[in-house]
C-alpha positions in Angstrom: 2.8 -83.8 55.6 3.8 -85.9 52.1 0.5 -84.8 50.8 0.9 -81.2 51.7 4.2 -81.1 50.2 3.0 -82.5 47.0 -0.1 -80.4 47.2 2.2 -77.4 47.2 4.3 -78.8 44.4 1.3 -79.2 42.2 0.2 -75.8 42.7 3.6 -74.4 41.9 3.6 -76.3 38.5 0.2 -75.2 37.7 1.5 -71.4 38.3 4.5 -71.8 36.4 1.8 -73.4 33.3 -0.3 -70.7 34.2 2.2 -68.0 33.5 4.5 -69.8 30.5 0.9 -69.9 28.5 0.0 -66.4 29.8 3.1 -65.3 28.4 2.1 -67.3 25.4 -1.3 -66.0 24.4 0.1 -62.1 25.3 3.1 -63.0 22.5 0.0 -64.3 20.2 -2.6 -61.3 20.6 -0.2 -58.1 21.1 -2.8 -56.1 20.6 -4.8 -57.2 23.4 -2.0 -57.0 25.8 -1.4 -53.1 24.6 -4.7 -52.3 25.2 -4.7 -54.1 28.7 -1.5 -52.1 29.3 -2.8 -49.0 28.0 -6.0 -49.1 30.1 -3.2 -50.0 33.7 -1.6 -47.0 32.7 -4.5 -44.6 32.1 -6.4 -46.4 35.0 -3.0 -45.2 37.1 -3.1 -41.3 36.0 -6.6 -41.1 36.4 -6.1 -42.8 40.3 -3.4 -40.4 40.8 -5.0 -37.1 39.3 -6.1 -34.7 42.0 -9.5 -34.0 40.4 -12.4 -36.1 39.5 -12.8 -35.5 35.7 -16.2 -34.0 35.9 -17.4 -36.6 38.4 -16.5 -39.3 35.5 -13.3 -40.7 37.5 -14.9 -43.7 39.8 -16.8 -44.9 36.8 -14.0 -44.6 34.9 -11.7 -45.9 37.4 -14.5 -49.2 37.5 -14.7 -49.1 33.6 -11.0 -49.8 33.0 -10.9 -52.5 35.8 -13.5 -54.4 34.5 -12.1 -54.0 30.7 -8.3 -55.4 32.0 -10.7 -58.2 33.7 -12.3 -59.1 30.2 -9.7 -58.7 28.2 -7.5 -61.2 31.1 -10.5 -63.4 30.5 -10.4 -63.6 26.8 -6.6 -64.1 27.0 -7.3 -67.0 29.5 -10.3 -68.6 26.7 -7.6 -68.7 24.0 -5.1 -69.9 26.4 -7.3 -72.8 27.4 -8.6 -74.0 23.7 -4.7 -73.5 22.6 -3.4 -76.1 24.2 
């Protein structure tokens, strides 16, 4: 049970890293965060739009998934050689 309990503890640290340096490397590339906010919200209307822009709106829908993926990733890369 003690080394569940810390397990848990360790993981909740970690997350709470995770997310202060997260926060960090968003505050330090604003740009990249815009654009990863821009493609959620354009990724959004073109989930919610009742027509398929000319057949474009899967690959679109995949293209802006995998971009907010990268750019997460690149985000995460600073992040780690940061510290």
């Amino acid at each position: 049970m003690r080394f569940i309990s810390g397990l848990v503890l360790g993981m909740a640290l970690c997350a709470g890293t995770w997310t202060l340096s997260a926060q960090n490397e968003r505050a330090m590339h604003p740009r990249i965060a815009a654009a990863i906010e821009a493609l959620r919200d354009a990724r959004a209307y073109m989930a919610a739009a009742p027509h398929d822009f000319g057949g474009h709106k899967d690959a679109a829908i995949r293209a802006c998934d995998n971009a907010i993926r990268q750019l997460q990733f690149a985000l995460a890369y600073r992040g780690a050689r940061d510290r």
